[in-house]
C-alpha positions in Angstrom: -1.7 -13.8 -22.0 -3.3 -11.3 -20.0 -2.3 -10.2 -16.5 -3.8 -7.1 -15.9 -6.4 -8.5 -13.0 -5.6 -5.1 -10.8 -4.3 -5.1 -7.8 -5.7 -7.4 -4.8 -6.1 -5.7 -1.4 -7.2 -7.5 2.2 -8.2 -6.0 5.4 -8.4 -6.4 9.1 -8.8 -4.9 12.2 -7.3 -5.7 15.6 -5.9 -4.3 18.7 -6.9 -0.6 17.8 -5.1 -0.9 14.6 -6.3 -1.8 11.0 -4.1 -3.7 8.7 -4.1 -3.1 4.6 -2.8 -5.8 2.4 -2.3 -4.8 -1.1 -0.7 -6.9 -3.8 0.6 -6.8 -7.2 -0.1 -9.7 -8.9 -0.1 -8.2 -12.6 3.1 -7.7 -15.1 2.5 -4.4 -15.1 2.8 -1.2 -12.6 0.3 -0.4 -10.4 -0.6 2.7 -8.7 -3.0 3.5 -5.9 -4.8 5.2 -3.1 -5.1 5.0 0.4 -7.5 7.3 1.7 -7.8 8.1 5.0 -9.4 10.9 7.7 -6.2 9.4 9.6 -3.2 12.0 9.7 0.1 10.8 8.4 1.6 10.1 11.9 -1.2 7.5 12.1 0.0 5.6 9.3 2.7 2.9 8.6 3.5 2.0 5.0 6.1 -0.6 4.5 6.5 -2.4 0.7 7.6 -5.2 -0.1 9.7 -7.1 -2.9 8.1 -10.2 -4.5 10.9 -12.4 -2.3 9.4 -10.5 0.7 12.2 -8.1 1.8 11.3 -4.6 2.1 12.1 -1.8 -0.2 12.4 1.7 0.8 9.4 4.1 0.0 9.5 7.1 -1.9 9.2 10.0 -0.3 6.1 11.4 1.9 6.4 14.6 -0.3 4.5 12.3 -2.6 1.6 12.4 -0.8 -1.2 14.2 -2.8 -3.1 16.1 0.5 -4.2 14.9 4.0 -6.4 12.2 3.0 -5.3 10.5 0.2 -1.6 9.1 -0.3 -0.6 7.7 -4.2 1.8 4.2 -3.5 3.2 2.7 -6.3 3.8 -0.9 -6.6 5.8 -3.2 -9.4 4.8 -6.4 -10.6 5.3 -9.1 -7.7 5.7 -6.3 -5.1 3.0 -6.1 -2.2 2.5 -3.1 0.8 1.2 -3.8 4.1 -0.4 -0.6 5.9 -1.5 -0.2 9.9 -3.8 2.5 10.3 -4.2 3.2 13.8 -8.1 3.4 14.5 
């Protein structure tokens, strides 16, 4: 069996904010970017175990500059991200 389909991400914007889905459906780590000309105050991460409770982050030291943040997610694990607009 293969999993590796990727990652699956959804979008929406409402209230001033924009909401970022990303899932994990693979058997494998996954690792990604968010890009953004937001600054890092503007932007919530939260992730999430496959049973839906959150698990902490890793640190915002992490982040590779300004613009583009690297999240990491494990297999079953999904993020959801509110960008303010």
């Amino acid at each position: 069996e293969n999993y590796s389909i990727g990652l699956h991400s959804f979008a929406y914007e409402s209230d001033g904010y924009i909401y970022l889905i990303i899932t994990n459906p693979t058997k494998e780590q996954q690792q990604f970017l968010i890009e953004s000309h937001a600054s890092a105050k503007n932007i919530s991460v939260k992730r999430y175990s496959e049973e839906g409770k959150e698990i902490a982050l890793a640190s915002t030291k992490n982040f590779l500059s300004g613009n583009e943040r690297r999240y990491t997610l494990q297999p079953g694990q999904f993020c959801v991200a509110v960008i303010t607009v």
